[in-house]
C-alpha positions as CSV (number, residue, x, y, z in Angstrom):
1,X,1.9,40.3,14.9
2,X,4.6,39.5,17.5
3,X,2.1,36.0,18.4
4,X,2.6,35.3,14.6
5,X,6.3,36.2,14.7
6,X,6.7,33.5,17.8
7,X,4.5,31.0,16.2
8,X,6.4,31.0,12.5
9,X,9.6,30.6,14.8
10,X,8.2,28.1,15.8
11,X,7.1,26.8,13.2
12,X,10.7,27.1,12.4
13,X,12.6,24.9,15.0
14,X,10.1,22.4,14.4
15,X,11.1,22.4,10.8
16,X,15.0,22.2,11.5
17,X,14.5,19.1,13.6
18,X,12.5,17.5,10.9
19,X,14.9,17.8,8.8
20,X,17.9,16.9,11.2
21,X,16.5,14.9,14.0
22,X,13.6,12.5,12.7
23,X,15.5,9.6,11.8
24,X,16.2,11.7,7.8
25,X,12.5,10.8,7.1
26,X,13.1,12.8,4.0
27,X,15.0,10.4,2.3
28,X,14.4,8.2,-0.1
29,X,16.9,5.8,-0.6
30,X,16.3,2.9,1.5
31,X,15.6,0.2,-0.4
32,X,16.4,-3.9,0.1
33,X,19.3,-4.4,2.2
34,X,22.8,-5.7,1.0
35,X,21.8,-9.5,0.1
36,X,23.0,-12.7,-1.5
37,X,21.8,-16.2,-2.0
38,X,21.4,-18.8,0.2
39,X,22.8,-22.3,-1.0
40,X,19.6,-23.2,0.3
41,X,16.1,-21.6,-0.5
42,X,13.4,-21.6,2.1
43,X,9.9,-22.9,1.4
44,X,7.2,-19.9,1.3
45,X,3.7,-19.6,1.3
46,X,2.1,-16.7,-0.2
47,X,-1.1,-15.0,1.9
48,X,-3.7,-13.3,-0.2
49,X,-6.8,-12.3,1.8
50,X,-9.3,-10.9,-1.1
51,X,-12.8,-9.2,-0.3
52,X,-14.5,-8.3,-3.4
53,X,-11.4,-7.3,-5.7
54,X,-12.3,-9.0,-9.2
55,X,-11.7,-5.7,-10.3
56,X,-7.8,-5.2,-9.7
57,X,-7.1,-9.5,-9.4
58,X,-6.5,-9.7,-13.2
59,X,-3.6,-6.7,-12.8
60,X,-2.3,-8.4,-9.8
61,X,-2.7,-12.2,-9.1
62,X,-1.0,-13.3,-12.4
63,X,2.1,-11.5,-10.8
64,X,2.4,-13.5,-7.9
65,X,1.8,-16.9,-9.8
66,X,4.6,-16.2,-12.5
67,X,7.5,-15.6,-9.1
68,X,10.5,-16.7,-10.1
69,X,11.7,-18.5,-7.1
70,X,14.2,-21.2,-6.8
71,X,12.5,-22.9,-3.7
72,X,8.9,-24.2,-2.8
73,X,6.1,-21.9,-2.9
74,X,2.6,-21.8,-3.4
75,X,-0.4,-19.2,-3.2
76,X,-3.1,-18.9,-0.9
77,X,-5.9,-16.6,-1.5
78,X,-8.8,-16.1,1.3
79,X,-12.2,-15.1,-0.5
80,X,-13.2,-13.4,2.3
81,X,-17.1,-13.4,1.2
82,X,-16.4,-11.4,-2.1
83,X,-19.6,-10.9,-4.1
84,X,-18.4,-10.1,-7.1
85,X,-16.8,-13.4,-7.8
86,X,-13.3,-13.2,-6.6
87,X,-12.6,-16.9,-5.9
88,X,-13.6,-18.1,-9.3
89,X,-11.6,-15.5,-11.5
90,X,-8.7,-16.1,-9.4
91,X,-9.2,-20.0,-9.9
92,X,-9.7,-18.9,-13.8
93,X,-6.8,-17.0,-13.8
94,X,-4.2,-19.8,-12.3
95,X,-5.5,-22.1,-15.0
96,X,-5.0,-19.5,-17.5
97,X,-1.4,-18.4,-17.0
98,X,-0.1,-21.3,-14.4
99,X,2.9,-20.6,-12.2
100,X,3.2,-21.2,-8.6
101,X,-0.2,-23.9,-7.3
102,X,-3.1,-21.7,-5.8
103,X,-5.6,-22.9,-3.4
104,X,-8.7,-20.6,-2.8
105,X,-10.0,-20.9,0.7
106,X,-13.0,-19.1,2.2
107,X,-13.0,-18.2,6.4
108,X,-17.0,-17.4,6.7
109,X,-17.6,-14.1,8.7
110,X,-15.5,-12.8,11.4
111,X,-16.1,-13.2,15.0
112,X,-16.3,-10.5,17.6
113,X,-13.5,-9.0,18.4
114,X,-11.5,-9.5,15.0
115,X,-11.4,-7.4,11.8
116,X,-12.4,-8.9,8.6
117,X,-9.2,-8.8,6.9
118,X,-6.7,-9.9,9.9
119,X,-9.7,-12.8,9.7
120,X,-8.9,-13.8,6.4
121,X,-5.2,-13.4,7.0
122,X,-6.0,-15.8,10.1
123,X,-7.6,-18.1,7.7
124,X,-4.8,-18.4,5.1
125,X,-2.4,-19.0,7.6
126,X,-4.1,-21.8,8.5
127,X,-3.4,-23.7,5.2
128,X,-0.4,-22.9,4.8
129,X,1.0,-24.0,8.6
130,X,-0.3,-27.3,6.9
131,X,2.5,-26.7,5.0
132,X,5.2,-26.0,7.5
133,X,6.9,-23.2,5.3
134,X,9.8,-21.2,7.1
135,X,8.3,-18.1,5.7
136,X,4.9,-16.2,4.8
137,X,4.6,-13.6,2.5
138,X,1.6,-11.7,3.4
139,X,0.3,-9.4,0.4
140,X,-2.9,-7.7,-0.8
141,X,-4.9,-8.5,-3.5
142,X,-4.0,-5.0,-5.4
143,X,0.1,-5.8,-5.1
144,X,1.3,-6.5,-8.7
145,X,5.3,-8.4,-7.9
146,X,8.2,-8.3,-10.6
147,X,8.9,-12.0,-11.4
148,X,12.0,-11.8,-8.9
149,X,10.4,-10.0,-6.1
150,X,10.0,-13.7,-3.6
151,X,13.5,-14.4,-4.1
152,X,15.0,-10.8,-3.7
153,X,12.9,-10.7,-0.4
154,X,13.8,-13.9,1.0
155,X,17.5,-13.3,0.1
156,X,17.7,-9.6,2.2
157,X,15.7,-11.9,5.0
158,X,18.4,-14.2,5.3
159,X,21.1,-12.1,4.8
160,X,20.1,-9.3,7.0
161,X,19.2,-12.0,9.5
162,X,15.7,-10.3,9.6
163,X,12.5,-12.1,10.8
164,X,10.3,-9.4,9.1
165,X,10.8,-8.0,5.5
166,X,8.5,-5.4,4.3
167,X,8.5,-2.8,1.8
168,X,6.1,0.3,0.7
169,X,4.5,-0.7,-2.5
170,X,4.8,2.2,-4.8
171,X,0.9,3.7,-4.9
172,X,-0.9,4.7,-8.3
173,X,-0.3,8.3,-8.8
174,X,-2.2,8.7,-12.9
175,X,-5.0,11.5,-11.6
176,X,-4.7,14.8,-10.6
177,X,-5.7,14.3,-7.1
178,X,-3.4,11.1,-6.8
179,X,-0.5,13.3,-7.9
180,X,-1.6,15.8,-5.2
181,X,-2.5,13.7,-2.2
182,X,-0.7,10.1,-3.0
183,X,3.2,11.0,-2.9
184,X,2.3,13.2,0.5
185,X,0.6,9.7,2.4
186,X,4.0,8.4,2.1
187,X,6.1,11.3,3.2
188,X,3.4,11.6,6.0
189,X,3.7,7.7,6.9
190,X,7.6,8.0,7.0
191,X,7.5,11.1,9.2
192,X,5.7,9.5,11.8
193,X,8.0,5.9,11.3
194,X,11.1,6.8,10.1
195,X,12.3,3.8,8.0
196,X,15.7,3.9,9.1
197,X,15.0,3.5,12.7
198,X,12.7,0.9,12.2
199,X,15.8,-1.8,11.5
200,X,17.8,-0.5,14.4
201,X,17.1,-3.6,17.4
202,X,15.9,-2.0,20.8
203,X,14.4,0.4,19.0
204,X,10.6,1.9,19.8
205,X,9.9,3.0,16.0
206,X,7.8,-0.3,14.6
207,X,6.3,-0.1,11.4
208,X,5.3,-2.6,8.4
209,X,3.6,-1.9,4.6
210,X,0.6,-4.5,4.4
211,X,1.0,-4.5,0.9
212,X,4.3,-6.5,0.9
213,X,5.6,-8.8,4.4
214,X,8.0,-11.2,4.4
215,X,7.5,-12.9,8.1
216,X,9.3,-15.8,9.4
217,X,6.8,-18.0,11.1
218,X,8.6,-19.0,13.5
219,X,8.5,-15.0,14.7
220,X,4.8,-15.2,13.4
221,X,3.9,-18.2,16.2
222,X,6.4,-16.1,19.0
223,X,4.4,-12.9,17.9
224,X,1.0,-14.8,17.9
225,X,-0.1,-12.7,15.2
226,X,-2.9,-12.6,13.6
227,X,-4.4,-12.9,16.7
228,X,-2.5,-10.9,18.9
229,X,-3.8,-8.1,16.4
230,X,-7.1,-9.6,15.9
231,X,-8.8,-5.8,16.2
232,X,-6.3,-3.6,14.6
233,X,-7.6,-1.3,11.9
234,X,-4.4,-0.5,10.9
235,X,-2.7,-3.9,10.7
236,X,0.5,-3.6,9.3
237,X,2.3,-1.5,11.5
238,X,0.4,-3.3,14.9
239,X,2.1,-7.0,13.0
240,X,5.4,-5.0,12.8
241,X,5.4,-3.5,16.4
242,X,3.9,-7.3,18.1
243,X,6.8,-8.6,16.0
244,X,9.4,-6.3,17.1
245,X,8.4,-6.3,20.6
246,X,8.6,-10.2,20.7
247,X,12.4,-10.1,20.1
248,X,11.9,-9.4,16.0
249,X,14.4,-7.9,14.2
250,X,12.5,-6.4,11.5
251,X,13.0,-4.1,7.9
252,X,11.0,-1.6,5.6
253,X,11.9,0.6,3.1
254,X,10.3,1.6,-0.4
255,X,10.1,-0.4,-3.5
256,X,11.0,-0.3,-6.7
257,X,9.4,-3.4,-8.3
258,X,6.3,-3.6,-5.9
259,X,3.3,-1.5,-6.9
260,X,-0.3,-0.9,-5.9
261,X,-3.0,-1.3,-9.2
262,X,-5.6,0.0,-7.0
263,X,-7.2,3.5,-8.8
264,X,-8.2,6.3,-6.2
265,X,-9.1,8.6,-9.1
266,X,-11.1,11.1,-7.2
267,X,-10.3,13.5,-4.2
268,X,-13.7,10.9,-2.9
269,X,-11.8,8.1,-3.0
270,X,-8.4,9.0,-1.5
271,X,-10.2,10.7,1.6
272,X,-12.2,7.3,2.3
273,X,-8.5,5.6,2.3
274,X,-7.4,8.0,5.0
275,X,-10.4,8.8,6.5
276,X,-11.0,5.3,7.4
277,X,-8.4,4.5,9.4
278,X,-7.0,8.3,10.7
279,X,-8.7,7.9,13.7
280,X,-7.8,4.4,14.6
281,X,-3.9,5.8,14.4
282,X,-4.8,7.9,17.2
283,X,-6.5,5.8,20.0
284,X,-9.9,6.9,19.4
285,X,-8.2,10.2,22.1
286,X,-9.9,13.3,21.4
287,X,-6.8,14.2,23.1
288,X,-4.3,12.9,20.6
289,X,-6.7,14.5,17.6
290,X,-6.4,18.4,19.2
291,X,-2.5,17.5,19.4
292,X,-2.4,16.5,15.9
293,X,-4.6,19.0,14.1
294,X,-2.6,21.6,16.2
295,X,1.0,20.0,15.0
296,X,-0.5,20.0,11.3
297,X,-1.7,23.9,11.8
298,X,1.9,24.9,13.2
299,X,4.3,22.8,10.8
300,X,2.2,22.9,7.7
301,X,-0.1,25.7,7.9
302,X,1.7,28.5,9.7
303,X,5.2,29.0,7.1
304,X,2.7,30.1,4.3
305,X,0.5,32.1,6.5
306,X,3.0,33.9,8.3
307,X,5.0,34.9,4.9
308,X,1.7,36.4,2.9
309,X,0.8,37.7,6.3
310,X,4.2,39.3,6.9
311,X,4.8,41.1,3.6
312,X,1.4,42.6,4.0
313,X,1.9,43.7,7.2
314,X,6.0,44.3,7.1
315,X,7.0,42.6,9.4
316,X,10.1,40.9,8.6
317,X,10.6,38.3,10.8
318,X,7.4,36.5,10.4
319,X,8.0,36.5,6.4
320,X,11.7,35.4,7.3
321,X,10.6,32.6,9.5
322,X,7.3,32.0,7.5
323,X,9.7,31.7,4.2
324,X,12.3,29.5,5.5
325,X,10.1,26.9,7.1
326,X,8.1,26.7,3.9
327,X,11.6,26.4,2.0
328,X,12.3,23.7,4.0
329,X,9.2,22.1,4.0
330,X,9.4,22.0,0.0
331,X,13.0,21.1,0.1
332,X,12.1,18.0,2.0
333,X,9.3,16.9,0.5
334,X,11.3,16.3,-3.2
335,X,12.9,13.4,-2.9
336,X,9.6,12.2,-2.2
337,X,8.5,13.4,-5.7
338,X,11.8,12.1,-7.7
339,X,10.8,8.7,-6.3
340,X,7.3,9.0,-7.7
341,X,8.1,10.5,-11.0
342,X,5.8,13.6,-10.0
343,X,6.8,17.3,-11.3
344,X,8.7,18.9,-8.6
345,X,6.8,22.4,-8.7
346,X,4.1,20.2,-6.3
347,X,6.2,20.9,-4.1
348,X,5.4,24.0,-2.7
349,X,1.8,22.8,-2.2
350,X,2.6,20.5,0.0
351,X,0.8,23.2,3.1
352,X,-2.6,22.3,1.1
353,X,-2.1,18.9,1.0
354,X,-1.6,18.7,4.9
355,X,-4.8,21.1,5.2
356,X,-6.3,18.5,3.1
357,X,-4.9,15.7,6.1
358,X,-6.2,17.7,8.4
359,X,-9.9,17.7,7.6
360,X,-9.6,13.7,6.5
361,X,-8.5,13.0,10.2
362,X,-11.1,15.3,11.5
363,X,-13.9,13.9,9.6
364,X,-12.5,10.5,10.7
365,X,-13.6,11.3,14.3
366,X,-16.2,12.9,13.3
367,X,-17.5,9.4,11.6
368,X,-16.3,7.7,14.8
369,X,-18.4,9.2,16.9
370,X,-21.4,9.0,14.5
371,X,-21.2,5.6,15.0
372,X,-19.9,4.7,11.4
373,X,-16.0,3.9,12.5
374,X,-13.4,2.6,10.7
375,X,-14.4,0.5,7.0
376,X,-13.0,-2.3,5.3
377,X,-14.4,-3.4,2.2
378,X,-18.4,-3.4,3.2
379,X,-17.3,-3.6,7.2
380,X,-17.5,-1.3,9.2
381,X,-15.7,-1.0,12.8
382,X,-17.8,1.9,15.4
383,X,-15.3,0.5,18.4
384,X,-12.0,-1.0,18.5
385,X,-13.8,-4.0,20.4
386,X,-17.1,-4.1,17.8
387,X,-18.7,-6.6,15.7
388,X,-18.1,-6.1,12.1
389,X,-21.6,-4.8,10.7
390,X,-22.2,-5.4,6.9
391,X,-22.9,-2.1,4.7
């Protein structure tokens, strides 16, 4: 009982430095900077790469095209070898409700060496340099914009001075499992990058949202992305940390008019999300993976253990320590919740939830190792270096 007493204490500290020393992941109100508009308004070109998303496009595409923007801008979606007939429906669709131009463009496969999608990003980039815009706005194909997302972006990048603008698109959270695992990916992702440290210049903390980037090209070029980044799996935060590390000065924060229309309905689907890439976030170090299964056991797993373990056995401080580690655990994790309009009594689940993480990371080594790797829309990726293979 006395290594359970020392390990909920533990558990403990860890939990008080969370909450006081990480950069106040917890919070949730960091949104756009302060902002106003310039007399004059940049000309942006809008990055789509698309693999096989005729499914969401409809939900997403006719967001982007109806921007109100005061400047130039104009859409570019890569088809990155869709075979469910992405290119035409998003040709259909600009005809159908106009907007901002669109020009479909297609790359062919990737090369060695680069992943499918920082491919297609490569390729859209491409056209618009033709172009010569000042910025890019690099977005998925499931992002759905409010009509005056461009112009609030470019307006906090100019203001703020910022050559990188990015913020969290709010995720679908409409099934059970979305309501249990969703809100928690964020938390996670914001534990690990706290948002507020992320602006601060000679910072280390680097970190992007894929879903919604507002890069200056000129910090693009400096950066050489994509192709500085050619084999990241997890692409938005490698952009952010080549950008920062260039001489960037570079934002993220949550959204409130930016959302994801991509369903993960089942507990199936989410783990695929986290599964795919878990391992990438790592460094492939079996190292790193002991470390962080460990960290998730003693932060997560250990408060609610120690307190039923405690009362049953009556010992005092391990229920104390167990108790207040899980209070502050829950305490922390609400303002997550508030921001995604989720019932607060999830709260105190949150220690399943992180079990839940736990065995998605594992299984993504596990799938490493197999030989199966990281997956992108029909790729996958068995090495950092690897060809992508077709699935």
């Amino acid at each position: 009982m006395n290594a359970l007493v020392w390990t909920a204490t533990g558990s403990l500290a860890a939990w008080l430095w969370l909450l006081l020393g990480q950069g106040f992941f917890w919070r949730t109100d960091l949104r756009l900077p302060p902002r106003r508009e310039p007399e004059d308004w940049p000309y942006v070109c809008v990055v789509v790469p698309a693999r096989d998303e005729a499914a969401v496009l409809p939900r997403s595409l006719p967001s982007l095209l109806a921007q109100e923007y005061p400047g130039r801008a104009e859409v570019f979606l890569v088809d990155d070898g869709s075979s469910d007939g992405t290119g035409e429906l998003a040709r259909e669709l600009a005809e159908r409700h106009g907007g901002l131009p669109l020009t479909v463009g297609s790359p062919g496969e990737p090369p060695t060496g680069w992943t499918g999608k920082l491919w297609a990003v490569r390729h859209g980039i491409g056209l618009a340099r033709a172009r010569a815009p000042e910025y890019l706005l690099l977005t998925d194909a499931d992002i759905a914009h409010a009509p005056d997302s461009l112009r609030e972006l470019v307006s906090a990048a100019r203001t703020g001075g910022f050559d990188l603008v990015s913020q969290m698109a709010r995720l679908r959270v409409e099934s059970a499992w979305e309501r249990l695992v969703v809100p928690a990916f964020v938390y996670f992702f914001a534990q690990l990058y706290p948002f507020r440290r992320i602006a601060v210049k000679g910072s280390r903390t680097a970190a992007a949202a894929g879903g919604c980037v507002l890069l200056r090209t000129d910090a693009a070029e400096r950066a050489r992305v994509p192709d500085a980044i050619r084999h990241a799996v997890i692409d938005d935060v490698a952009l952010a940390r080549a950008v920062k590390g260039s001489g960037g000065h570079i934002w993220l924060g949550l959204s409130e008019h930016v959302d994801s229309v991509r369903p993960y309905p089942r507990l199936h689907d989410l783990w695929r999300m986290v599964s795919r890439s878990a391992y990438a976030q790592l460094r492939h170090s079996l190292l790193l993976l002991a470390g962080t299964v460990a960290g998730l056991a003693v932060v997560y797993l250990v408060p609610p253990v120690a307190l039923v373990a405690g009362l049953a056995a009556g010992s005092s401080g391990a229920a104390v320590a167990g108790g207040l580690a899980w209070l502050l655990m829950t305490v922390t994790y609400l303002p997550m919740l508030r921001y995604y309009r989720q019932p607060l009594l999830l709260a105190p689940l949150l220690p399943f939830t992180a079990f839940l993480y736990l065995l998605m990371t594992v299984d993504s080594a596990v799938q490493h190792y197999r030989g199966r790797g990281a997956a992108w829309k029909g790729r996958t990726y068995a090495r950092p270096d690897a060809a992508p293979e077709q699935r």
